[in-house]
C-alpha positions in Angstrom: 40.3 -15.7 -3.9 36.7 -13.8 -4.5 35.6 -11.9 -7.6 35.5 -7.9 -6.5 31.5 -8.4 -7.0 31.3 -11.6 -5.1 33.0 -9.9 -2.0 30.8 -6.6 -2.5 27.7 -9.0 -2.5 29.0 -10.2 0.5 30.0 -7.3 2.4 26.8 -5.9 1.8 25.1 -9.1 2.6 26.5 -9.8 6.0 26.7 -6.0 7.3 23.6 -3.9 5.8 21.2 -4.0 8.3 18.2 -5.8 6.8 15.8 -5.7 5.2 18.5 -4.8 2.2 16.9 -3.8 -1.1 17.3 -5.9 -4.1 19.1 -4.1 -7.4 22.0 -5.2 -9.3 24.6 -4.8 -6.8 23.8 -7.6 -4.8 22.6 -10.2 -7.7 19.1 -9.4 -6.8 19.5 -11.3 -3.3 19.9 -14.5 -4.7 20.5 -17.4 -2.4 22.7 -20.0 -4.0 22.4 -22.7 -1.0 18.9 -22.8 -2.3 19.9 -23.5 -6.6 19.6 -27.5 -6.0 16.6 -27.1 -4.9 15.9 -24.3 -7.4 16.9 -27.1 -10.3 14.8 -29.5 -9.2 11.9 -27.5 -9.4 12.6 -26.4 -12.8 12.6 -30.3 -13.5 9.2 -31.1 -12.2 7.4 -27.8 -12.8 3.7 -28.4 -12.3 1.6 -28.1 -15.4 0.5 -24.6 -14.7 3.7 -23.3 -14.2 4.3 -25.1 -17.6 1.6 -23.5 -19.3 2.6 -20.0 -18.0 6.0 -20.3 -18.8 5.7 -21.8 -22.3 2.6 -19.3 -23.6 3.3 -16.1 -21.5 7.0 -15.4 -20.0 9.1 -17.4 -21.9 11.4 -16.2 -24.7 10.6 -12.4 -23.7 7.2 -13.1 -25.0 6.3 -10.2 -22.1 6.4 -7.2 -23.8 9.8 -7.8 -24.5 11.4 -9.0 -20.7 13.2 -12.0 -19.6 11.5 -14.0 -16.8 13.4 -16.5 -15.0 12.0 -19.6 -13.4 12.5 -21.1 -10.0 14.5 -17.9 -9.2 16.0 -18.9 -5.2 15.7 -15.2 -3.6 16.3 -14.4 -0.1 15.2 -17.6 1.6 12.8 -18.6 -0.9 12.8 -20.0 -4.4 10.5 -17.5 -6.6 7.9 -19.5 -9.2 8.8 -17.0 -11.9 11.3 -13.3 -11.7 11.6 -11.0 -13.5 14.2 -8.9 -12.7 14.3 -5.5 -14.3 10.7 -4.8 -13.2 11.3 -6.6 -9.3 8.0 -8.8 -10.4 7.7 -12.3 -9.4 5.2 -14.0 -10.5 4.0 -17.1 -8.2 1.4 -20.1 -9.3 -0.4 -21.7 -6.2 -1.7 -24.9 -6.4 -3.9 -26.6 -3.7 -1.5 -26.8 -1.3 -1.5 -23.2 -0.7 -4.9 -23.2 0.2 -4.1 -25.1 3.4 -4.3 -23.9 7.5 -1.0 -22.6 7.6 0.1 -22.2 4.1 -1.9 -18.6 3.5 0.0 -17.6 6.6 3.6 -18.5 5.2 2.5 -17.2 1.8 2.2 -13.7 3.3 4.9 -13.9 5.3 7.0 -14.8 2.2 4.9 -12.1 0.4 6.1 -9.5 2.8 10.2 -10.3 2.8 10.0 -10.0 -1.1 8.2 -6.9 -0.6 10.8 -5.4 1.9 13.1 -6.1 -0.2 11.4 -4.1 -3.2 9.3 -6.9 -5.5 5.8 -7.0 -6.1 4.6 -10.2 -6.1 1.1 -11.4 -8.2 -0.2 -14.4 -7.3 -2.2 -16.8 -9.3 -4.3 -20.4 -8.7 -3.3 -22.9 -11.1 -7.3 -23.4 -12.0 -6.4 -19.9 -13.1 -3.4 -20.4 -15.0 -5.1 -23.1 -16.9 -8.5 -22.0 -17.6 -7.8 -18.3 -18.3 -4.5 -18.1 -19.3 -5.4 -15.0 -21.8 -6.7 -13.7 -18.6 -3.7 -14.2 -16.5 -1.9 -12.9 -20.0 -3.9 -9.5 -19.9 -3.3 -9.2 -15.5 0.5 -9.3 -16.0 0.6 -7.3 -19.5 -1.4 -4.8 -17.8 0.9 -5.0 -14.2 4.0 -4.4 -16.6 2.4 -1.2 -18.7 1.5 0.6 -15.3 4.7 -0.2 -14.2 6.7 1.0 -17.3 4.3 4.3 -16.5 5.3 5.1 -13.5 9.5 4.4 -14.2 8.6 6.8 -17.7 6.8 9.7 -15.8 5.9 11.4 -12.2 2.4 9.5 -10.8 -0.7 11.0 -12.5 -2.6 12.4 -9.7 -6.0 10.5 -9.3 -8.7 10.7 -11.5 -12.1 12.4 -10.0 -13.9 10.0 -8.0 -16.7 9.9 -10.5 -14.0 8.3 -12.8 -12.4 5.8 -10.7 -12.9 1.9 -11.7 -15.3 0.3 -10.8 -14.6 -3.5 -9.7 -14.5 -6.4 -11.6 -17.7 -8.0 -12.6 -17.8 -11.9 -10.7 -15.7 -14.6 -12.3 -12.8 -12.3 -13.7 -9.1 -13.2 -12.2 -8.2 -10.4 -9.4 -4.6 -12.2 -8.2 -3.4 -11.0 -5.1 -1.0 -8.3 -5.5 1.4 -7.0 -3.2 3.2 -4.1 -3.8 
């Protein structure tokens, strides 16, 4: 005996052809073979992830949305989701600097994408020495994003007007939308 949701998420599951976007209807793809592992993570969080969970995306500190941590999605466990605006939010230490490692981050970076997240990426130096600047990245992901859900795109501004880059030494995370 299933739950009526628990056999939709299934059916959908085993016969969409994939990639299958993530919404409600299917729990947001989450993978419970992978919520052991998920646990565990959540007991041994590094300190970055502490920091950005405790001062940023706890307690709908966000601008008011709830953030889960260690989120298992698709065949991955997610640093930090937030579900209402598909964001998750992922804290790379020096491991993901590694041969190998930037090539399975963008992998990973592109299943979540298929299946409709953006993902921004910070380094834990980062996290730790900036975190009003990691704030101010993710505050400012979240008010584009509540824009573009509000209204129709703006069409771009004049190419006199566009932003210019970053001066050096300010966080640019990766972002893939």
């Amino acid at each position: 005996y299933f739950p009526q949701a628990t056999l939709q998420f299934i059916f959908s599951f085993t016969l969409s052809p994939f990639p299958m976007k993530a919404d409600n209807s299917n729990f947001h793809l989450y993978n419970s073979r992978l919520q052991p592992n998920a646990n565990n993570l959540r007991k041994t969080m590094t300190k970055a992830e502490c920091c950005l969970w405790k001062y940023i995306l706890k307690d709908r500190q966000m601008k008011g949305y709830s953030f889960r941590r260690q989120r298992p999605v698709l065949n991955y466990i997610a640093d930090f989701m937030c579900k209402p605006l598909m964001l998750i939010v992922e804290v790379d230490g020096i491991t993901h600097s590694f041969d190998g490692a930037v090539a399975k981050d963008n992998q990973r970076d592109e299943k979540l994408m298929e299946a409709g997240f953006t993902v921004l990426r910070f380094d834990d130096e980062e996290v730790l020495e900036n975190i009003n600047g990691v704030f101010d990245v993710i505050w400012h992901w979240i008010e584009e994003k509540e824009r573009g859900l509000q209204t129709q795109p703006a069409p771009p501004p004049p190419s006199h007007l566009q932003p210019h880059p970053p001066p050096a030494g300010d966080i640019t995370p990766a972002v893939v939308e």
